[in-house]
VEXLUM-925065 format. One record per residue (C-alpha): residue number from 0; x, y negated, z. Coordinates in steps of 0.2 Angstrom, whole numbers, plus 5000, padded with zeros to 4 digits. Layout:
// VEXLUM-925065
<r i="NUM" east="X" north="Y" up="Z"/>
...
***
This chain:
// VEXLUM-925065
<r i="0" east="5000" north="5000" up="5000"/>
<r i="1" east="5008" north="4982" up="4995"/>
<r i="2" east="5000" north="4965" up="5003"/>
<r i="3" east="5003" north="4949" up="4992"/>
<r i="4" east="5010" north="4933" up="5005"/>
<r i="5" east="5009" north="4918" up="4995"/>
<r i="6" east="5018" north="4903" up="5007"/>
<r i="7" east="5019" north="4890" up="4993"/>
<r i="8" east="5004" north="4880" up="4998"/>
<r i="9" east="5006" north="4885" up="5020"/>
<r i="10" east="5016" north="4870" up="5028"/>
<r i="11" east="5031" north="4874" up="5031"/>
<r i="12" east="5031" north="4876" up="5052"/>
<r i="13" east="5016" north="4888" up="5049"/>
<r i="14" east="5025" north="4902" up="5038"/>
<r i="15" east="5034" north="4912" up="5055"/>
<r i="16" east="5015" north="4913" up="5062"/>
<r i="17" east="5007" north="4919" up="5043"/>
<r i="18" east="5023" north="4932" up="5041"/>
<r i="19" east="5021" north="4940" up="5057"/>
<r i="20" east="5003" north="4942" up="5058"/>
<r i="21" east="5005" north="4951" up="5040"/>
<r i="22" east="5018" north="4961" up="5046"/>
<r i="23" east="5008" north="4966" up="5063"/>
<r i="24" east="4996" north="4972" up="5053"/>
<r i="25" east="5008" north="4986" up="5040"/>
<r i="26" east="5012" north="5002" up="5046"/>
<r i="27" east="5028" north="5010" up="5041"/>
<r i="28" east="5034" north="5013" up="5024"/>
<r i="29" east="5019" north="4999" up="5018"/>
<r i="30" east="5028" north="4983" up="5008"/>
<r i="31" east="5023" north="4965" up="5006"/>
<r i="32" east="5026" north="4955" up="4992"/>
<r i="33" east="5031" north="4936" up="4995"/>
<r i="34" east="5031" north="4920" up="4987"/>
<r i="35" east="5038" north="4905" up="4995"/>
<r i="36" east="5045" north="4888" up="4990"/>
<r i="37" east="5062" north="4892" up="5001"/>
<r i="38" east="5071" north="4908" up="5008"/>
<r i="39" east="5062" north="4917" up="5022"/>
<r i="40" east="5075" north="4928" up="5030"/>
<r i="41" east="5078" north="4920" up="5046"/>
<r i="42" east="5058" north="4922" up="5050"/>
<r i="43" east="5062" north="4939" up="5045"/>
<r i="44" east="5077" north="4941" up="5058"/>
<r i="45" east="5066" north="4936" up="5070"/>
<r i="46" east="5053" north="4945" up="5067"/>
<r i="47" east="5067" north="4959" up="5070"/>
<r i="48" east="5072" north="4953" up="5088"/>
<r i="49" east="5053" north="4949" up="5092"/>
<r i="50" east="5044" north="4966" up="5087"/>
<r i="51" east="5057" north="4977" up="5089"/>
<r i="52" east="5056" north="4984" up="5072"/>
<r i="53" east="5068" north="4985" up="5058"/>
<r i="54" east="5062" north="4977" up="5040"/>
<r i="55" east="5073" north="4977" up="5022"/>
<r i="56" east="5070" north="4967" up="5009"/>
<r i="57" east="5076" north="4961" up="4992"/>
<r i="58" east="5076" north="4946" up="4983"/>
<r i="59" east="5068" north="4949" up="4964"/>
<r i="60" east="5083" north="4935" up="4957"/>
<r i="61" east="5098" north="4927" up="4969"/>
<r i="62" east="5094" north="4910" up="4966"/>
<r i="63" east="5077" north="4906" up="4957"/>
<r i="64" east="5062" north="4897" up="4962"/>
<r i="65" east="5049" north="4900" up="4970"/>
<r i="66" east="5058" north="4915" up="4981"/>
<r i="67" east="5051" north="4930" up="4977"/>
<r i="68" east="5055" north="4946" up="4989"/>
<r i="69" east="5049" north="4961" up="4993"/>
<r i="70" east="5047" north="4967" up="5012"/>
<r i="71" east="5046" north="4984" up="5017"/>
<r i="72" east="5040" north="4987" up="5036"/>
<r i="73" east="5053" north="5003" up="5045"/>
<r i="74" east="5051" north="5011" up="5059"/>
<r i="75" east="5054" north="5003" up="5076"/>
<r i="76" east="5073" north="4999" up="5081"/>
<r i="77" east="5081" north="5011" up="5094"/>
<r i="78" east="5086" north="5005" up="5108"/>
<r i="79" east="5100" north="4996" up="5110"/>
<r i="80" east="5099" north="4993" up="5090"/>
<r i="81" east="5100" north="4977" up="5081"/>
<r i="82" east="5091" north="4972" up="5067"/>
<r i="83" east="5099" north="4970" up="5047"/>
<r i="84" east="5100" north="4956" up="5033"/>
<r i="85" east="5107" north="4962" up="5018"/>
<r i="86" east="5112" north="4945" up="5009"/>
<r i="87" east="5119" north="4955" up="4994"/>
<r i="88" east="5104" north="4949" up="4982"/>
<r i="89" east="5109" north="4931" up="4987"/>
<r i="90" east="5119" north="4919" up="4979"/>
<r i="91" east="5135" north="4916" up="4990"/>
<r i="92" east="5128" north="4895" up="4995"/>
<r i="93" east="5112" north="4905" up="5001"/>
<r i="94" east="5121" north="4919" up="5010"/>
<r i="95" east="5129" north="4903" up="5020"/>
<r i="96" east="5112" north="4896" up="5024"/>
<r i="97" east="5103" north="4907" up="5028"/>
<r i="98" east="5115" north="4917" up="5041"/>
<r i="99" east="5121" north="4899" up="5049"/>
<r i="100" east="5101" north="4896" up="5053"/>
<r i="101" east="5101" north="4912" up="5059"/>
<r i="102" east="5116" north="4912" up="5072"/>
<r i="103" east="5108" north="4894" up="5078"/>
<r i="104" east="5091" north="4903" up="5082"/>
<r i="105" east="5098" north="4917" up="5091"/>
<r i="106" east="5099" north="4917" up="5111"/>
<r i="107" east="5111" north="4922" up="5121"/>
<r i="108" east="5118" north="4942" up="5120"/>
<r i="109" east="5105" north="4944" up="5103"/>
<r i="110" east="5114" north="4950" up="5087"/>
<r i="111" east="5111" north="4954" up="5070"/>
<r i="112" east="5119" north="4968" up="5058"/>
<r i="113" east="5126" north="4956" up="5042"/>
<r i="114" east="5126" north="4968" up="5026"/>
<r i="115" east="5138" north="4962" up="5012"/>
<r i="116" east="5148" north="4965" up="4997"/>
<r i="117" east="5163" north="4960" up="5006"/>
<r i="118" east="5173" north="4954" up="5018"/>
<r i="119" east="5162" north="4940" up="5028"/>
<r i="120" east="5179" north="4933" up="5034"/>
<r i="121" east="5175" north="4915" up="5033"/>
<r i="122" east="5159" north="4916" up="5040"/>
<r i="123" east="5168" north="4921" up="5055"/>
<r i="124" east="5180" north="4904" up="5052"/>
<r i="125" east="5163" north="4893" up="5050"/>
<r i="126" east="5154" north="4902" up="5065"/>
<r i="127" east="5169" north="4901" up="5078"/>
<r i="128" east="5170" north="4882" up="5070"/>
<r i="129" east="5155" north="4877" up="5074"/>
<r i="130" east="5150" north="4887" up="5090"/>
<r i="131" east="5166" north="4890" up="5097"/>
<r i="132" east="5170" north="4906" up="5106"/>
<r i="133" east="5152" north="4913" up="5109"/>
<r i="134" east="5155" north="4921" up="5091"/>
<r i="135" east="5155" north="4941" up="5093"/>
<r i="136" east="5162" north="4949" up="5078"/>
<r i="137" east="5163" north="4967" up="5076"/>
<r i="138" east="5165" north="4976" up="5059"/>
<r i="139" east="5155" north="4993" up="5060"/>
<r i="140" east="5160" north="4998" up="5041"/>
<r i="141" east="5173" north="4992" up="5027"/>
<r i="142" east="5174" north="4993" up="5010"/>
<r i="143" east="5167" north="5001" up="4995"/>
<r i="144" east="5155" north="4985" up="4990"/>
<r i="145" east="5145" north="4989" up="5009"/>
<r i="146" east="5154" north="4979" up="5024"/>
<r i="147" east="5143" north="4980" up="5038"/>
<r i="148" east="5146" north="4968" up="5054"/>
<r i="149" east="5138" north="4965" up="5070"/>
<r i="150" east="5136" north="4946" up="5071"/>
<r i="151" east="5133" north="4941" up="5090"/>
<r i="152" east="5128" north="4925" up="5100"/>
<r i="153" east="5137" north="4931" up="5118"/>
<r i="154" east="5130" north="4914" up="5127"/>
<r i="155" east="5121" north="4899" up="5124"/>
<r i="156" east="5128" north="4885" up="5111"/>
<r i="157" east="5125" north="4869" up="5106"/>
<r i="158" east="5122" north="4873" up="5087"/>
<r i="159" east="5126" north="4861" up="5074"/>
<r i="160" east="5127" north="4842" up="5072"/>
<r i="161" east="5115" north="4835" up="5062"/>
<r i="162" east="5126" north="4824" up="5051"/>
<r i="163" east="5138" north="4839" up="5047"/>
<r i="164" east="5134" north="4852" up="5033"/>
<r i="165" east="5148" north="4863" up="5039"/>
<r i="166" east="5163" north="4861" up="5051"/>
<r i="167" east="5180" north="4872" up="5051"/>
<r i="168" east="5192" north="4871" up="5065"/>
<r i="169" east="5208" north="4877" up="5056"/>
<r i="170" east="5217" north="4879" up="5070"/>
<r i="171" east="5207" north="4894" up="5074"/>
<r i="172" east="5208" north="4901" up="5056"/>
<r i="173" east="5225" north="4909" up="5051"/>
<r i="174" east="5238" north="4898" up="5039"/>
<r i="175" east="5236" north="4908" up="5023"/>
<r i="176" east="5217" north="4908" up="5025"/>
<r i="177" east="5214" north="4887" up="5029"/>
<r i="178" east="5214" north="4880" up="5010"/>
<r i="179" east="5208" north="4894" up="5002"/>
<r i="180" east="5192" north="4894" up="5013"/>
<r i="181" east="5189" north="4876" up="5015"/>
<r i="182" east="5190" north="4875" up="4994"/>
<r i="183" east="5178" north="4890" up="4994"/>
<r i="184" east="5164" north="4882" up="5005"/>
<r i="185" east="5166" north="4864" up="4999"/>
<r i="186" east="5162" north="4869" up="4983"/>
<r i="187" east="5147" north="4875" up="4988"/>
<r i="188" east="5140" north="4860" up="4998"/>
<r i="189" east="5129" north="4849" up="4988"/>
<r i="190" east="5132" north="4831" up="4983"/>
<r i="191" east="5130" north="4819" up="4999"/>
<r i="192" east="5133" north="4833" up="5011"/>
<r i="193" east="5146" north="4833" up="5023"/>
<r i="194" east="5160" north="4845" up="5029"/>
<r i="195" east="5170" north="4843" up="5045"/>
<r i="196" east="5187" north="4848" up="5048"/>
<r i="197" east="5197" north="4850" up="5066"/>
<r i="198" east="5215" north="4848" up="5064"/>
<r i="199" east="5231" north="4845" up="5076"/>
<r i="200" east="5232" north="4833" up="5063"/>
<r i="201" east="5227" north="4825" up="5047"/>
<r i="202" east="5228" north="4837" up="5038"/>
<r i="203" east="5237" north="4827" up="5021"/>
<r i="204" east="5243" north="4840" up="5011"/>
<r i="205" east="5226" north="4844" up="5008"/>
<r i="206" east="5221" north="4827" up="5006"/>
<r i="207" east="5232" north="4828" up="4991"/>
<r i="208" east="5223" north="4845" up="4984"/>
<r i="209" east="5205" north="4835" up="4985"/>
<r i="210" east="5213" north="4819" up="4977"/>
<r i="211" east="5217" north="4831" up="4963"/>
<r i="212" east="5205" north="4844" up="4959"/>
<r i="213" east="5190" north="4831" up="4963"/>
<r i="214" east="5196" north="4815" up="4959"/>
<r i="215" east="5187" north="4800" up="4968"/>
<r i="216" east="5172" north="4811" up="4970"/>
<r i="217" east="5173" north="4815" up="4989"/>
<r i="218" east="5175" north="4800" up="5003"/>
<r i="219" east="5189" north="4803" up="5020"/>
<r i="220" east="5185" north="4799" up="5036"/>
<r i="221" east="5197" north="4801" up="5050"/>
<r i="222" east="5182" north="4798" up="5065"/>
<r i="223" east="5195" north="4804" up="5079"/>
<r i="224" east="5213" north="4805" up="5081"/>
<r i="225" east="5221" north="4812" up="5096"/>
<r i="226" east="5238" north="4820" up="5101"/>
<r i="227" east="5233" north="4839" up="5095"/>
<r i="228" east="5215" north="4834" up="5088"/>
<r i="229" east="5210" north="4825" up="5075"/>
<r i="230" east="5193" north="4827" up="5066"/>
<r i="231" east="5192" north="4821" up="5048"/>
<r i="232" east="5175" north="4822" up="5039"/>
<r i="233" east="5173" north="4825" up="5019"/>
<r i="234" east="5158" north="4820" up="5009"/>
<r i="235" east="5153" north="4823" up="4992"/>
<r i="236" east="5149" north="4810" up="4984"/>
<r i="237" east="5145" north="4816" up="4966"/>
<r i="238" east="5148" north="4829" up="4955"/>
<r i="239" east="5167" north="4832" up="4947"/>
<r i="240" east="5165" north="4834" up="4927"/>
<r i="241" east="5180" north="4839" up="4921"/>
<r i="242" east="5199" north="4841" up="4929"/>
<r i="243" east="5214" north="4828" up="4923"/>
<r i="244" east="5224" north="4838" up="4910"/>
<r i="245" east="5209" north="4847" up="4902"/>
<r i="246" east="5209" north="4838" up="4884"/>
<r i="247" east="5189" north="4833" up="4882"/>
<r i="248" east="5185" north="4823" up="4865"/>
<r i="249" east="5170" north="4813" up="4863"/>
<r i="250" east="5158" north="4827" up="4859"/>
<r i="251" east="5161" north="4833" up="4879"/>
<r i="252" east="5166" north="4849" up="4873"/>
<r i="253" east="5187" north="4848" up="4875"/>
<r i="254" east="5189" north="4855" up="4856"/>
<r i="255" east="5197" north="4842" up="4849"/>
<r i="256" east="5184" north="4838" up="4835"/>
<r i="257" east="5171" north="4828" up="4842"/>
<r i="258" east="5158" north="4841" up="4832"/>
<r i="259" east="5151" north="4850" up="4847"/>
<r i="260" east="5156" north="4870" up="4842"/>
<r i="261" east="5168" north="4870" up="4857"/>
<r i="262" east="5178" north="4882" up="4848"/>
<r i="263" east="5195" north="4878" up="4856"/>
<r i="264" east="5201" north="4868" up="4869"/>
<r i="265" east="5216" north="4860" up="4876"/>
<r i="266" east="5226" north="4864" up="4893"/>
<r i="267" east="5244" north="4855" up="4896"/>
<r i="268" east="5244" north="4851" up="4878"/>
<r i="269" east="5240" north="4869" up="4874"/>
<r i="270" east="5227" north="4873" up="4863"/>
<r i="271" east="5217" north="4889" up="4869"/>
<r i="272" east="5204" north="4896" up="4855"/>
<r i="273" east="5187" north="4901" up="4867"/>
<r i="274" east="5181" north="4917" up="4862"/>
<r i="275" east="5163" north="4919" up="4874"/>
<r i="276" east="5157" north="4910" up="4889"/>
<r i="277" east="5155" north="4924" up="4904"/>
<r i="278" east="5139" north="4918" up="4916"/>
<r i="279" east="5142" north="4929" up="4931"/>
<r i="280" east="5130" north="4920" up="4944"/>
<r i="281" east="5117" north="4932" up="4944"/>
<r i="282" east="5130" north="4947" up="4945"/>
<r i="283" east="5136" north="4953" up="4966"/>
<r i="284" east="5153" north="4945" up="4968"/>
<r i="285" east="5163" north="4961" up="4968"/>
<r i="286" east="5154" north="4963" up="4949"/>
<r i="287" east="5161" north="4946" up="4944"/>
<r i="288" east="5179" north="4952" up="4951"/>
<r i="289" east="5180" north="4964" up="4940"/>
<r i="290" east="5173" north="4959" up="4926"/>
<r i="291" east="5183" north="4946" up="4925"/>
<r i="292" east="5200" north="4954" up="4926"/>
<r i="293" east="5194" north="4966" up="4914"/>
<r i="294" east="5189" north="4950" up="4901"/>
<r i="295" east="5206" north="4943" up="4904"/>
<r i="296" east="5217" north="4958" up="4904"/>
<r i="297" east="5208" north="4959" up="4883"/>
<r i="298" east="5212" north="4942" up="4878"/>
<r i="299" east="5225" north="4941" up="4864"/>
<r i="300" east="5237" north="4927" up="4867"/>
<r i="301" east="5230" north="4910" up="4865"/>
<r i="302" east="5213" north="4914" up="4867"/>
<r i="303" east="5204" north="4911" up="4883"/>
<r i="304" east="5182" north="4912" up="4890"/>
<r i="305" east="5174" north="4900" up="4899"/>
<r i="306" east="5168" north="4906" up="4917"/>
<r i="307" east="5151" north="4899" up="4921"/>
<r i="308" east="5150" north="4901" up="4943"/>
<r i="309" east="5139" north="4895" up="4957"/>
<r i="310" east="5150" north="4889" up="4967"/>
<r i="311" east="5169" north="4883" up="4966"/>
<r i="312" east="5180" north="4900" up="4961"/>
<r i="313" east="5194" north="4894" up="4969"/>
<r i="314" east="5200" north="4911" up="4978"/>
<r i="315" east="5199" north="4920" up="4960"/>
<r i="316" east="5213" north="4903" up="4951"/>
<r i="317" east="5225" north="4910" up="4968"/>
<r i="318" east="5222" north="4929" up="4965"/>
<r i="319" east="5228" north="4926" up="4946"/>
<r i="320" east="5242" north="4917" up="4951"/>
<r i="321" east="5249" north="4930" up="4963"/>
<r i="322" east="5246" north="4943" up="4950"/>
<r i="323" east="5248" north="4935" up="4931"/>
<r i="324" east="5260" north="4922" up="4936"/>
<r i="325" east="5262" north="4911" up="4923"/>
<r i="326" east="5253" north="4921" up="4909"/>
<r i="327" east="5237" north="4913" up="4913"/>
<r i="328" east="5230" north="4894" up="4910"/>
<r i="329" east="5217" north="4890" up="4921"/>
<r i="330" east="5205" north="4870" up="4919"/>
<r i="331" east="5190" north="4865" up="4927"/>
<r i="332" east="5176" north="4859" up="4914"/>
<r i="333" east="5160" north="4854" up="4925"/>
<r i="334" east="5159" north="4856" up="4943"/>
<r i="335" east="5142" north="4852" up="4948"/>
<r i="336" east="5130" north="4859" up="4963"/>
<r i="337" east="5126" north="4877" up="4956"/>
<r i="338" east="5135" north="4876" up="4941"/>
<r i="339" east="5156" north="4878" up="4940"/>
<r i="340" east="5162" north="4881" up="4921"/>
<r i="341" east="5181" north="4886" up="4921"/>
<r i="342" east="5191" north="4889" up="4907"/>
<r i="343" east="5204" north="4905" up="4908"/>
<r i="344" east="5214" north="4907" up="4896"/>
<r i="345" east="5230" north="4917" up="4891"/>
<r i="346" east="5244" north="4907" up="4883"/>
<r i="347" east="5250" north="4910" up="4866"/>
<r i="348" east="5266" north="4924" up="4864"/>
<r i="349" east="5262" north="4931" up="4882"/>
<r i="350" east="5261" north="4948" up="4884"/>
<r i="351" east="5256" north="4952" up="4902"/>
<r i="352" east="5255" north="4970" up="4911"/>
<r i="353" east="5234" north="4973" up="4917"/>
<r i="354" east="5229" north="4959" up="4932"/>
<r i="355" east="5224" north="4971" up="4950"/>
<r i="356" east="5206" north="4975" up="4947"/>
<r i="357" east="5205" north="4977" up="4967"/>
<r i="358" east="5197" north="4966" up="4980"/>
<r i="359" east="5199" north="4949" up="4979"/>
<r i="360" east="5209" north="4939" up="4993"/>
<r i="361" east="5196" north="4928" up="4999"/>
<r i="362" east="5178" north="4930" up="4994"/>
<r i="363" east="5172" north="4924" up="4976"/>
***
């Protein structure tokens, strides 16, 4: 038996009460399809901790509007056992959403099972940031696109500031992981968001990196300075269109020709013939991984594709420069919320052993 749960015309603060009484109502094994105007998972981790039953569900598409999911109601949870959100149907700016609202609702000593396709690593970084140590992190299993982690609130916090999107204390996160995850995340936040950073100091160097991958698209705010503690607070001010070095003619396109076929475009004076555009934001990340290694490992020399990404693939340009080393030429074409175009390309005359299909450093 299915129920159909249409929220797009209940107000907003009224959709937890509409949810649970349809969920009361279904007995095991029974589904409801919904329909809502924004994502509904933490009503449904809730529901989890409140009823003491355990629920799965799927989005039909990771990113399209109206939401549209289907809910099966399990069996109740044994004791002792937390309930699951499986956020591998989301798109990774949703997967970041969703489970910070979560950990902000949960009280002290409740947890919830977080079901990815890999490594939730910076998750860990953002939660520790922005709650400090009450963050429980255990992994239960590893690997194999299914990483399963108990997420848990061990005491009260005071959740998030209102004027701060996101906040990363990189003292607590390790050296190699800092840039990496700070690029990852901004790239997601929408224009006029902000991202906090805690530093033991200003943290110039990557100043440097924002001044030139985003150009004057970002303000830096330096709210406190302190021996050992300075706070430094980025917004996003608009949309970056295209990265200094990228050869764009007046057509937009970078092919040189002002026509608009986008056939070829330059890099460091290079010219790099595109061969097919790869759109990989409806595909799990560990999909896009490899698919894209396997595109670039068949490009002939001088030829490149343009990758089309929900979010800023920064961790994928430092994977390829560990592995390809300079056989690769990497340009930013349109970074815009929801919509990152990259070209990769492979420079004339190189020849280059396979790039590691394996896991990816950081999350992509």
């Amino acid at each position: 038996m299915t129920t159909d749960i249409d929220l797009r015309e209940t107000p907003r603060d009224a959709h937890r009460t509409v949810l649970f009484d349809a969920l009361d109502d279904a007995d095991a094994g029974e589904a409801l399809e919904v329909v809502a105007n924004g994502d509904v998972d933490p009503h449904l981790v809730r529901y989890q901790h409140d009823r003491e039953r355990a629920l799965a569900w799927a989005y039909s598409h990771p990113d399209a509007e109206p939401r549209e999911l289907r809910v099966t109601v399990e069996g109740p949870l044994e004791d002792g056992e937390l309930g699951s959100i499986d956020v591998r149907d989301l798109k990774p700016q949703r997967r970041h959403e969703v489970l910070l609202e979560i950990f902000d609702e949960l009280s002290a000593e409740e947890g919830v099972v977080l079901v990815n396709d890999h490594d939730p690593k910076p998750l860990y970084h953002e939660l520790r940031s922005m709650h400090g140590d009450v963050v429980g992190w255990e992994y239960a299993s590893q690997g194999a696109g299914e990483w399963r982690v108990e997420v848990a609130k061990t005491a009260d916090s005071d959740g998030r500031d209102d004027d701060v999107l996101t906040r990363y204390d990189v003292r607590e996160i390790p050296k190699a992981e800092r840039h990496p995850t700070i690029h990852h995340r901004y790239g997601m936040i929408p224009a006029g968001e902000t991202m906090e950073l805690v530093a033991p100091h200003e943290p110039r160097p990557l100043l440097g990196e924002f001044r030139e991958r985003y150009g004057d698209a970002f303000t830096w705010d330096v709210v406190e300075a302190e021996p050992g503690r300075c706070r430094v607070q980025i917004t996003k001010t608009e949309a970056v269109d295209a990265e200094p070095g990228v050869g764009v003619d007046e057509d937009g396109n970078g092919d040189g020709d002002g026509d608009g076929d986008g056939n070829s475009i330059t890099v460091e004076g290079e010219s790099l013939e595109v061969i097919e555009e790869m759109d990989v934001r409806d595909l799990p990340p560990a999909q896009r991984h490899e698919r894209i290694f396997a595109a670039y490992d068949e490009l002939s020399g001088g030829d490149g594709f343009v990758l089309v990404n929900d979010h800023d693939p920064k961790p994928l340009y430092h994977q390829f420069d560990a592995e390809a080393g300079g056989a690769f030429r990497w340009a930013y074409l349109q970074r815009d919320p929801g919509e990152f175009r990259v070209l990769i390309g492979k420079p004339d005359g190189v020849e280059s052993e396979p790039v590691s299909s394996g896991e990816p450093e950081a999350p992509f």
